[in-house]
C-alpha positions in Angstrom: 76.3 100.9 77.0 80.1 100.8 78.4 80.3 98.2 80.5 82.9 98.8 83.1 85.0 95.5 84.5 87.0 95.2 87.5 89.6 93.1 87.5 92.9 91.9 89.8 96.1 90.2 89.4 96.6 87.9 92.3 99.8 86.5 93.9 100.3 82.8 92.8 102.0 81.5 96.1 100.4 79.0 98.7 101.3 81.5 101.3 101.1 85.3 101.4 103.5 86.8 104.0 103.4 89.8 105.7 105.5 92.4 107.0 106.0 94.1 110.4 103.7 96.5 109.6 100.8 94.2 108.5 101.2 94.7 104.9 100.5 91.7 102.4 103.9 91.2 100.5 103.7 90.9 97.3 107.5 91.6 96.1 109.1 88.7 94.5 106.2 86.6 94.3 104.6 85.5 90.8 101.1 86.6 90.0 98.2 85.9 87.5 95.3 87.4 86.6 92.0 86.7 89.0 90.5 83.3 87.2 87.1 84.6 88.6 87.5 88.0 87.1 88.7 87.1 84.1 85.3 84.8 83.8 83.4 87.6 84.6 85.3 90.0 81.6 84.9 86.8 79.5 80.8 86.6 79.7 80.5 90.7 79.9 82.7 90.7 76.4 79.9 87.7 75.0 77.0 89.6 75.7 77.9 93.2 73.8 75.7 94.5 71.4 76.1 96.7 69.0 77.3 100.3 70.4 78.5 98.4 73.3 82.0 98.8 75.3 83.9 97.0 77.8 86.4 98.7 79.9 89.1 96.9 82.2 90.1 98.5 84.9 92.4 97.1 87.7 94.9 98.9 90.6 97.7 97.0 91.2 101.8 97.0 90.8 103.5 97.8 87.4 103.7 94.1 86.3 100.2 94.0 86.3 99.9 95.5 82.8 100.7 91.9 81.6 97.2 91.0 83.0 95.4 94.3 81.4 97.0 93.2 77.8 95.5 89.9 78.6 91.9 91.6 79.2 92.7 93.5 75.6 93.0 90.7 73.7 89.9 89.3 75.0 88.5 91.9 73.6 87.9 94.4 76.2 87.9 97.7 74.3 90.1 100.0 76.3 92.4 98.9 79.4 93.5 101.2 82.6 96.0 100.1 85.0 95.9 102.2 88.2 99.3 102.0 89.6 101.7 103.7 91.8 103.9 103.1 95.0 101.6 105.4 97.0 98.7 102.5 96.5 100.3 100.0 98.2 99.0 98.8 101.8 95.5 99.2 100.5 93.1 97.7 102.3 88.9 97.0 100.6 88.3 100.8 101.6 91.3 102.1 100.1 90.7 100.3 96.3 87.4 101.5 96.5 88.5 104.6 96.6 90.6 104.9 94.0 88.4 102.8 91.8 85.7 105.5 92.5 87.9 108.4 91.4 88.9 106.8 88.2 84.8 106.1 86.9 84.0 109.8 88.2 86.8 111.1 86.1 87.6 109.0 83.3 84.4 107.0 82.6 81.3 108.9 84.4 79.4 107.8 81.6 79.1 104.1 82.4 76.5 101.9 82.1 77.2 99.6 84.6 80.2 98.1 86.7 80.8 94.4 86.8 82.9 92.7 88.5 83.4 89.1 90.2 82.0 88.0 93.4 85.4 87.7 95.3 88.9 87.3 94.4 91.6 84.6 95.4 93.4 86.3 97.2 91.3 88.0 99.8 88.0 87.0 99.2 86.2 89.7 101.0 84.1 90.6 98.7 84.0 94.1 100.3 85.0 96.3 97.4 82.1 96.0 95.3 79.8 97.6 98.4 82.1 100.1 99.0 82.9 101.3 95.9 78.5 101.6 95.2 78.6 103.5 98.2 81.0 105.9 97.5 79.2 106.1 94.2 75.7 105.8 95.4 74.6 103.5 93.2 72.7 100.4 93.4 74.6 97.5 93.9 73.1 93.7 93.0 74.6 90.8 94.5 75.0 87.0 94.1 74.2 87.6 90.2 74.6 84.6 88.1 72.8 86.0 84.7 72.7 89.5 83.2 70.7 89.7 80.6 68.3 91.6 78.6 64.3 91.7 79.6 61.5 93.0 78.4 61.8 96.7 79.0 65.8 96.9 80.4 68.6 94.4 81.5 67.6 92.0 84.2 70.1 90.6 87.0 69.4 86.6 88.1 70.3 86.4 91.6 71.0 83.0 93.2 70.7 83.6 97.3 70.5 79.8 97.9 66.9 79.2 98.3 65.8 80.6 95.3 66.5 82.4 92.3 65.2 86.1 92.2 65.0 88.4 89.0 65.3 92.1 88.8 65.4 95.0 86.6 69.0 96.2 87.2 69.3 100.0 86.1 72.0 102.3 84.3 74.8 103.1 86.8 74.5 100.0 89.0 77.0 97.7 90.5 76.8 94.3 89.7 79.0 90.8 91.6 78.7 88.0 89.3 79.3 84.3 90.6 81.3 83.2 87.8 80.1 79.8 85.9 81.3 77.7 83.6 84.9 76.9 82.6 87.9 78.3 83.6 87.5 81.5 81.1 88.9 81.4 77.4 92.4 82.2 76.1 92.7 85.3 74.7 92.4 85.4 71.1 95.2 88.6 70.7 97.8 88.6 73.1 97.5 92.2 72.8 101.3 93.3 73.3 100.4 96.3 70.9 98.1 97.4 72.2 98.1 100.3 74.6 97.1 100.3 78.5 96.3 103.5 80.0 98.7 103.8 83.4 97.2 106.2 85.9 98.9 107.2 89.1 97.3 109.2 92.1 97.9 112.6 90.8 95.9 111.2 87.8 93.3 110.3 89.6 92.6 113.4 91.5 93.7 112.0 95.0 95.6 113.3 98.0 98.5 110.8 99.1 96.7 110.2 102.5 93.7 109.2 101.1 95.1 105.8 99.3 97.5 103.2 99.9 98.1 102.4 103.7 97.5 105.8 104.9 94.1 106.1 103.5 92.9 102.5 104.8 90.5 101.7 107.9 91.8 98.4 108.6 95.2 96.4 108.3 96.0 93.0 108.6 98.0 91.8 111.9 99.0 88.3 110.8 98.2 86.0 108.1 97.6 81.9 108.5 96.4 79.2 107.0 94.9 75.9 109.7 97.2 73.1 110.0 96.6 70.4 107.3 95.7 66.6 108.5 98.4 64.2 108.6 97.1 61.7 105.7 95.8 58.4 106.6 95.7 55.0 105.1 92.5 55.0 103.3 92.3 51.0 104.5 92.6 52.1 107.9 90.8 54.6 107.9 87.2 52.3 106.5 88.1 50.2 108.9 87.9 52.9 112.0 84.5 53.6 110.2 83.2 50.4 109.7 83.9 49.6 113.5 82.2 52.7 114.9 79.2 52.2 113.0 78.9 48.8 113.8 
């Protein structure tokens, strides 16, 4: 089965600025790869069999092929970095686009799609709907086990009040609630190894169908709530202890 894994580099920053035309920057500012993802790729790698493949896929800026070599050398089988300038501005509707042209052209084989249940940066958790919408396939939520039943992989789904078990078939999308540590170091750094870069042309898709242009919603401002001024822990037992009282 090929197994393909979404995966994101994120900005490391406390804040994310944005530009006069809503746009997240990300110029200038450092990034890592998604912890949450990289869990994910970490327990999908685990869990081949035999015949099995994992494929990496993320869209992001050129840099982002440091994170892709990083998926390689934990043993993903084959990485693809979708990048180019056009991509930029994307919003949830936008990646799922492009992330929908490259499995119907590149890997229309697939087995199933994986991917976290949000990233660190956004945390909208939007992509993974759209993108089994665009491909009409069955997407499984709040996953926290994939494994093999009797009869065909089963998906464990955690909803809060209960866990739920169901057969999970080929050409499905699956969010996975990552568990565990933070993920493993890679055991290859992978710097030899080769990362397929493909741009929009590649990908069969018109230039106002990605990026900004090809989004249905953009971001108007960007904050994070004011943090609490820090308070002597002393006088602060003591406030409770006197309104209990």
């Amino acid at each position: 089965m090929k197994f393909v894994v979404l995966v994101k580099e994120v900005p490391l920053a406390p804040e994310v600025d944005t530009d006069g035309t809503g746009h997240v920057v990300r110029e200038d500012v450092p990034s890592i790869p998604d912890p949450r993802c990289m869990r994910v790729l970490d327990r999908v790698i685990g869990s081949k069999a035999e015949g099995d493949s994992v494929i990496a896929v993320a869209m992001g800026p050129p840099q982002a092929e440091a994170t892709m070599r990083d998926c390689l050398g934990r043993g993903a089988d084959a990485a693809y970095l979708l990048s180019d300038p056009a991509f930029a501005g994307a919003d949830a509707y936008a990646t799922a686009r492009a992330l929908a042209a490259f499995v119907t052209r590149f890997v229309p084989d697939y087995g199933l799609i994986v991917c976290g249940d949000r990233t660190a940066d956004g945390g909208t958790s939007q992509v993974p709907a759209t993108l089994s919408r665009m491909l009409c396939a069955p997407q499984f939520y709040h996953v926290t086990d994939l494994r093999l039943g009797n009869g065909g992989r089963e998906a464990v789904q955690d909803y809060g009040g209960g866990l739920r078990v169901c057969r999970v078939p080929d050409g499905a999308v699956v969010s996975m609630v990552p568990s565990g540590g933070c993920g493993r170091d890679p055991a290859d750094p992978g710097m030899s190894a080769e990362v397929t870069v493909l741009n929009r042309v590649a990908l069969g898709l018109g230039a106002f169908s990605v990026g900004a242009k090809g989004s249905k919603t953009r971001i108007v401002s960007f904050s994070r709530p004011e943090t609490a001024e820090a308070v002597d822990p002393a006088e602060a037992a003591g406030y409770i202890l006197g309104v209990i009282r």
